[in-house]
Structure formats: C-alpha cells, structure tokens
C-alpha positions in Angstrom: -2.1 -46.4 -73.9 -5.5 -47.0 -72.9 -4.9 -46.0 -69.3 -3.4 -42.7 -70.9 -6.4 -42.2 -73.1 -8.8 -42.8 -69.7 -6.4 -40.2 -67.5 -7.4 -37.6 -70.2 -10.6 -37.8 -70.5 -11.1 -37.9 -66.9 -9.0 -34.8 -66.8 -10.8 -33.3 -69.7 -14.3 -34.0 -67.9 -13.1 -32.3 -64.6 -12.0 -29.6 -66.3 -15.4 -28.9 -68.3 -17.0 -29.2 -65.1 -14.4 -26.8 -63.6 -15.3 -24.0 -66.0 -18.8 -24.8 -65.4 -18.7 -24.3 -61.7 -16.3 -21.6 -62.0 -18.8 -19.5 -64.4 -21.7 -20.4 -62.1 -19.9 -18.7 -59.4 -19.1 -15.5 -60.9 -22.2 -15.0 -62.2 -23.5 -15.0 -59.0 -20.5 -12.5 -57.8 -19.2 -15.1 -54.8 -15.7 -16.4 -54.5 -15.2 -20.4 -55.8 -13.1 -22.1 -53.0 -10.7 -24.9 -53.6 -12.8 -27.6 -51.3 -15.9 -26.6 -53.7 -13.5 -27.5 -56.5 -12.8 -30.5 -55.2 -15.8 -31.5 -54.6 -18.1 -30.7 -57.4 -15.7 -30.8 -59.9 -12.7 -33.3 -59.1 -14.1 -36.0 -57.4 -11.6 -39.2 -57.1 -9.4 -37.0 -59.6 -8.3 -35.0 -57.1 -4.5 -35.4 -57.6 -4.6 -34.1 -61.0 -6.1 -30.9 -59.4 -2.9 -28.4 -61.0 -3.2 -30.9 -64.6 -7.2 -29.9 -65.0 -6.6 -26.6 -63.3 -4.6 -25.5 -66.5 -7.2 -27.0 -68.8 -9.6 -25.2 -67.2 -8.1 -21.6 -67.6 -7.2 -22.8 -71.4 -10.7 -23.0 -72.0 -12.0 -20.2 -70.4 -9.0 -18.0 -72.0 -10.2 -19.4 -75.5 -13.8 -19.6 -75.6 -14.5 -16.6 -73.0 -11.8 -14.6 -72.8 -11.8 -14.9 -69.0 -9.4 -16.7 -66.6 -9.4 -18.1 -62.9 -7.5 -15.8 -60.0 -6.7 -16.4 -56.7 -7.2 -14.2 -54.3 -4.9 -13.2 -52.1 -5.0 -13.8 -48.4 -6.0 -10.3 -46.0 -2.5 -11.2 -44.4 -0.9 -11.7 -47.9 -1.9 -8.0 -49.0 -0.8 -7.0 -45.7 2.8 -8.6 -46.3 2.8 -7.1 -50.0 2.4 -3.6 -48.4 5.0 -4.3 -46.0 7.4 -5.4 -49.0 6.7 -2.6 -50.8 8.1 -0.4 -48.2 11.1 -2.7 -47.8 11.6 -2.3 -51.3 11.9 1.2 -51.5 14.5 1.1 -49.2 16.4 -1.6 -50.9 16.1 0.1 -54.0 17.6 3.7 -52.7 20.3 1.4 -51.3 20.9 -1.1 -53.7 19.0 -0.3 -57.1 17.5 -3.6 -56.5 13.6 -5.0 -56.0 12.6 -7.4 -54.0 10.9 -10.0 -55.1 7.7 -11.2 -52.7 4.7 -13.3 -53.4 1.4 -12.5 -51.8 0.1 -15.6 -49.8 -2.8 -17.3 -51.3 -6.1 -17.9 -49.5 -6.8 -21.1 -51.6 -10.3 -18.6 -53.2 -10.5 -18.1 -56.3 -12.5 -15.7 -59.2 -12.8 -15.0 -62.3 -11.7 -12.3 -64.5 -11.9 -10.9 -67.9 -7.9 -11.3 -69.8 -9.4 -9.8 -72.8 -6.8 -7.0 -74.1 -7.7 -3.4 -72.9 -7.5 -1.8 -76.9 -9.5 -4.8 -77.8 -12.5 -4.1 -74.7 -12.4 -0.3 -76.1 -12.9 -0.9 -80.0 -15.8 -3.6 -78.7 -17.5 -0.8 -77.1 -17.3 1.5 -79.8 -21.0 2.6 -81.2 -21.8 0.9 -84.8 -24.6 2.3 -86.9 -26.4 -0.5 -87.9 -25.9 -2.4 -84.2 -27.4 1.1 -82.9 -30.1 0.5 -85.1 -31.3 -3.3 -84.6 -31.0 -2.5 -80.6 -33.6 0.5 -81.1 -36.0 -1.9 -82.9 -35.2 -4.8 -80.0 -35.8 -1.7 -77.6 -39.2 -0.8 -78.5 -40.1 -4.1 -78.4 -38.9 -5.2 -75.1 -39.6 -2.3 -73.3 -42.9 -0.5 -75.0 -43.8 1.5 -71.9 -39.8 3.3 -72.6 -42.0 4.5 -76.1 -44.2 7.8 -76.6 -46.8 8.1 -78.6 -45.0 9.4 -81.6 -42.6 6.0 -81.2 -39.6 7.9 -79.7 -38.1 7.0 -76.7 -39.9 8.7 -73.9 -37.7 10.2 -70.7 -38.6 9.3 -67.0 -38.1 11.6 -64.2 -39.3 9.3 -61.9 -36.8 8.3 -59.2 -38.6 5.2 -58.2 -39.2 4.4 -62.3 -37.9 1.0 -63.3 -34.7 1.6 -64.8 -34.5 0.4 -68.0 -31.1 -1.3 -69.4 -30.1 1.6 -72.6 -28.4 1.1 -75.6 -25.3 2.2 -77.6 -25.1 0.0 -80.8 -21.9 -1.6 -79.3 -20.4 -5.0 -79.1 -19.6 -4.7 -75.9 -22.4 -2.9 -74.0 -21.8 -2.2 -70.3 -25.3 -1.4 -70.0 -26.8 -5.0 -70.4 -24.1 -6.9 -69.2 -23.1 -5.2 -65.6 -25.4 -3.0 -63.0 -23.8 0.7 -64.0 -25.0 2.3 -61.3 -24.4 0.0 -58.4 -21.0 -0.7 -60.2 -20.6 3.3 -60.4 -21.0 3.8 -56.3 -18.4 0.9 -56.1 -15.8 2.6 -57.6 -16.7 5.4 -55.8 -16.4 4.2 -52.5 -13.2 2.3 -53.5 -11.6 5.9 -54.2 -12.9 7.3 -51.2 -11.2 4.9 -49.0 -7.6 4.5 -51.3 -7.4 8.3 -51.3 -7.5 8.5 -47.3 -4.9 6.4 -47.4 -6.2 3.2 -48.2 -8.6 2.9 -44.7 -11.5 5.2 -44.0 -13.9 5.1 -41.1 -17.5 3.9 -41.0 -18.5 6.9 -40.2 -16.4 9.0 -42.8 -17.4 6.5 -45.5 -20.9 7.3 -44.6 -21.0 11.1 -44.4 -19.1 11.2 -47.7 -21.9 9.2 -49.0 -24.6 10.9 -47.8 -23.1 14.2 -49.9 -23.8 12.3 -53.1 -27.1 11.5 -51.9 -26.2 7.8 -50.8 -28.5 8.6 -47.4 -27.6 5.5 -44.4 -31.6 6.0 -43.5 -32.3 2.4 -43.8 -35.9 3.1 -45.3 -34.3 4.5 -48.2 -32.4 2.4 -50.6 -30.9 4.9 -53.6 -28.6 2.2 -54.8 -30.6 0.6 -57.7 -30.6 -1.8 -60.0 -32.0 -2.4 -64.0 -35.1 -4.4 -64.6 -32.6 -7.4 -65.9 -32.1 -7.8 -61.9 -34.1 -9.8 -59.4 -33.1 -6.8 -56.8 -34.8 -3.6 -58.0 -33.3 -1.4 -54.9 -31.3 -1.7 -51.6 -30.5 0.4 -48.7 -26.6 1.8 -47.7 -26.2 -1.5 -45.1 -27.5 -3.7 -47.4 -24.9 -2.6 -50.7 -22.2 -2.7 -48.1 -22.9 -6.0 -46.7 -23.0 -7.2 -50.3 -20.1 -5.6 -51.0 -18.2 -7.2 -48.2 -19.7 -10.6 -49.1 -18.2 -10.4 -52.7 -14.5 -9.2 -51.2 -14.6 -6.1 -52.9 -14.3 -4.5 -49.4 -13.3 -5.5 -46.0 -14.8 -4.5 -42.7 -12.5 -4.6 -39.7 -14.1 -3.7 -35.9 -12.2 -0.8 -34.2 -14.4 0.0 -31.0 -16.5 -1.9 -29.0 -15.8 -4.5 -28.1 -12.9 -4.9 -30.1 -10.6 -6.3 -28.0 -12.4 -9.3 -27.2 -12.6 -10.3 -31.3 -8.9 -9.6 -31.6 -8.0 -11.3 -35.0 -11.0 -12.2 -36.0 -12.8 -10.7 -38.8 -15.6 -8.3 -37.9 -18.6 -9.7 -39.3 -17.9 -13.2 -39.5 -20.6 -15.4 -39.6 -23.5 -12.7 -39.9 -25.9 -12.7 -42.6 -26.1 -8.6 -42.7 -24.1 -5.5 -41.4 -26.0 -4.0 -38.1 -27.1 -0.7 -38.6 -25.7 2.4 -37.7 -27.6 2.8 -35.0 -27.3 -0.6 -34.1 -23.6 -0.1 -33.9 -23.7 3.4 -31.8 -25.9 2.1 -29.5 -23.7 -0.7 -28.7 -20.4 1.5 -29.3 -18.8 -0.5 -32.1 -16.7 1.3 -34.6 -15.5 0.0 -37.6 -13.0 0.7 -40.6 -13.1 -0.3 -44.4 -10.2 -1.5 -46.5 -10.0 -2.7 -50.2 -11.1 -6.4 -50.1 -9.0 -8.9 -51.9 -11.3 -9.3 -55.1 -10.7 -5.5 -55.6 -7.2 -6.2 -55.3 -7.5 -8.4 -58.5 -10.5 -7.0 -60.5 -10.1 -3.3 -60.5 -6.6 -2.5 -59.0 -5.6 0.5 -57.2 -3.7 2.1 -60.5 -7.2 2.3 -62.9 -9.1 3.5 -59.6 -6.1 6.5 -59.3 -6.8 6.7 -63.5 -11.2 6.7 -62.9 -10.1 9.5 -60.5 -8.2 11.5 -62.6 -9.8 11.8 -65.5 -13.1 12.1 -63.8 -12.2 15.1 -62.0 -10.0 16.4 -65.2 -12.6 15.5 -67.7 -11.8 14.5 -71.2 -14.4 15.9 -73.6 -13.1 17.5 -76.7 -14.5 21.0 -77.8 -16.7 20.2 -80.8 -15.7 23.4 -82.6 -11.9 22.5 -82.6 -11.1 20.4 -85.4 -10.1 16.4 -85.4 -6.2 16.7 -85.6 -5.6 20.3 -85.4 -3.3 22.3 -83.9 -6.1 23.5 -80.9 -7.1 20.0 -80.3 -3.5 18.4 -79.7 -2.4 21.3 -77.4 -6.0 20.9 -75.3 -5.2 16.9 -75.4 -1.6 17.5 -74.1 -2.8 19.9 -71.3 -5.4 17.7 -70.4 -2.8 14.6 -70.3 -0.6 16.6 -67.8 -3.1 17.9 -65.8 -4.3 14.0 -65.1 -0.6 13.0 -64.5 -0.6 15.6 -61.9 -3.5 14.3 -60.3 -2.5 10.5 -60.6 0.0 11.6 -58.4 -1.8 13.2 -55.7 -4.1 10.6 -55.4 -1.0 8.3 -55.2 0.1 10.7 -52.7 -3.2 10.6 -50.7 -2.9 6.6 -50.9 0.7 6.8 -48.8 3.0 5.2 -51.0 3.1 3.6 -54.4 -0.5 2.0 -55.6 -0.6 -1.3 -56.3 -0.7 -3.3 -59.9 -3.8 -4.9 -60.4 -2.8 -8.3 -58.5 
C-alpha cells in the first residue's frame, strides 16, 4: 500500500511539473520535445512517462482548458497526403476509407480544447466589462487620453501600439499579437491556395502588395507594447515563423542537390536575405509547418478565406429576424460555400482536419 501511495505521488509530482514545463513552452511559442520531458520533468520516473502523460493533459484540460499535441513528423504529413489520395480511390471503388496515422516526431504543443460556441459567447462585448477596461485603460495607458479624457487616435505608423479593449471575457487583443497573428494567417492562405507550396519569391511579391516590403530596413510587422519586440523586418517574421513550425522552408536551387534530405535552414540562427540568397543562387519553397497542421488547420484557414472575401456584416436598416435579413444571411452562406470550395479547389484536393 505504501509503495502504491509513493508511485502516485511521484506520478502526481512529474505530472505538475509536466504542465509546468509544458505552459513555459508555449508561452514562449517553441515546441516541448520528449527528451526535455524527460529530463526536467520525469527524472528516474521515466517509465511511467504514458501514466503522468495522461495526468498531465487532465489537468491542463480542467484547470486551463488546454491540452498537449504532438506534432506530426514532415514525412508523416507527407504520408497523410499520400493516403488521402489513396483513399479517394478506395472510396470510388469500394465506398470504403482508409484508415492511416500520421507518424509522430516525438514534439509536442499545446493547444486550446475549449468548445468553439463556448470561445465565441466569451468574446462577446459586456457592458459593464467594457466599462471597468475603459477605467483600467486610461490608467495604464494615459498618453492613449485627450484632453477632454476621450480616447485620443494615432496616425502614427511608428506609434506604440496600444493593446484595445472590447469589454469581453475573452479578449484577443491582450492575450495574442493581432496583427503579427493577422499576417500569419495570411501567408498560410497564400501558400494553401497555390496548392499548398508557394515560392519564396511569390510569397514575397504577394507580400509586398499588402505593404509587407522584404527591404530589410523596414520592419511593418509589429507588435503591442505588452511585447519585448516592438517591430521586425519580412526575414526576421519568417524565420520566427519557421522556428515555431507554423511554416516550413525547403531549398530548391542552389545548391540543392548537395543538402538533399536535409532541411534547408537547419542549424542557422536566421533566414539569409534575399539578396543573400540571389547572390548565391538559392531558391527556396514554403509549406505549412506541422504546428499549423494542429493549431489552425487547413478547413478554418479555407473558412478565414471565405468569409473575409464574402464579408458578413448585416445591413443595420434590415431588421433582427426579418424576412430581408434571413434571405441576405442565406445568400451570404451560399456565396461562402462557393468559395470554400474554390479555395479547396486551389489547395488540389480535399483540405485537411485540423490534426
């Protein structure tokens, strides 16, 4: 009995320092690998690793709402691909699906399991939050204030930006960086809508339209006061990017041939420039990384896309419920179907469930 009652509080200590470690982690937006687990968190009770690994996502499902994911290998997403083409045959010939399993790269993250209706109630604006965040506002941020006491606007590019405020539960404002998280999803529907690779190159002159220059002198990506990093060039938000497996980088040109399955990039603190790279003649391609696989999913990218470009704002003359309104609603629900599908289309094939 007393050996029992020592197994589980060992296994109960591991685990704390489990969720610990795995919170630290994702904080700081970097994959937690199974050797750091080991290590910081097991100890001698490795063994037990699967025991205190469940413990671990109990208590991060209960108290957080969040939940540890492994990340799929680059060669696992490559075989899910080529299953899901195998299964479209299989089905047209037998009415059957294949089951496959994408191989794991022993990396995990972590991720919100919090129910989608519950996220969108939470972010809903409240009256009397709206009003206790305006008084916390003025406060924390008095230069944000004109004279008269109302919140001044600043046309400054190179302002501070200032975290703002909705009276929510959830606000998206204060706990994530909107606008580098805005030019993420961006570029992730830029390369799954030319068919899930795009070229450096391409990537870069679709950027530079929405005013994303590759200049390295310039850095338009930028960041809330709440962040140690106020701005950052193109080459730098990429290389982060690629560091956090959101996307991956794989050489094309150059010289290529003599890194042959290795991944371009390895090793290096920073991407090259551009000019670095067409001096030498390397040429490169981006892909999804695997943590975009498992955080944002090709399907609610194909949605961001479609209801961005349909839009979903209600005329304010048409009354809540009426006839007008539900006939605009079920035109504008069509009309994003319709584009779901081309940018399915554009993808090649059947986009991917959020892994």
């Amino acid at each position: 009995m007393d050996m029992d009652d020592d197994a589980n509080s060992e296994n109960n200590r591991s685990a704390n320092q489990l969720v610990r470690l795995a919170l630290f982690t994702e904080h700081k937006r970097i994959v937690l690998r199974r050797e750091d687990i080991n290590k910081k968190a097991m100890g001698s009770n490795a063994r037990a690793f699967n025991r205190v690994f469940e413990m671990a996502q109990e208590k991060l499902r209960n108290t957080f709402g969040m939940e540890m994911v492994e990340l799929p290998s680059r060669a696992g997403l490559d075989q899910d691909h080529e299953n899901e083409e195998d299964n479209n045959e299989a089905r047209k010939a037998t009415g059957i699906k294949k089951k496959s399993n994408a191989l794991g790269s022993k990396t995990y993250i972590v991720r919100s399991c919090l129910d989608p209706i519950l996220i969108e109630h939470a972010a809903e604006t409240d009256a009397d939050i709206l009003a206790e965040e305006a008084g916390d506002h003025g406060t924390l941020f008095p230069s944000t204030l004109s004279d008269d006491g109302e919140g001044a606007e600043d046309d400054d590019d190179d302002a501070e930006r200032i975290p703002k405020y909705f009276g929510s539960i959830i606000s998206w404002s204060r706990a994530d960086q909107l606008g580098s998280v805005g030019i993420m999803y961006v570029i992730l529907a830029l390369v799954l809508v030319n068919g899930r690779v795009i070229t450096d190159m391409d990537l870069r002159r679709h950027l530079k339209t929405l005013h994303l220059s590759s200049n390295p002198n310039l850095r338009p990506v930028r960041y809330t006061a709440s962040s140690t990093t106020r701005a950052q060039n193109i080459d730098a938000y990429l290389s982060h990017l690629l560091k956090s497996s959101y996307l991956d980088r794989q050489q094309i040109g150059g010289d290529a041939a003599a890194r042959k399955g290795k991944k371009a990039g390895a090793g290096s603190k920073r991407l090259r420039t551009q000019a670095e790279d067409l001096d030498e003649g390397r040429t490169y391609e981006w892909r999804w990384g695997a943590r975009a696989f498992c955080e944002v999913g090709e399907e609610y990218v194909a949605k961001f896309v479609a209801e961005f470009m349909v839009g979903s704002e209600a005329d304010p003359e048409e009354e809540a419920g009426g006839p007008g309104r539900a006939e605009r609603e079920r035109e504008q629900e069509a009309l994003m179907q319709k584009m779901y599908k081309g940018v399915e289309k554009a993808a090649g094939g059947k986009l991917a469930e959020l892994k």
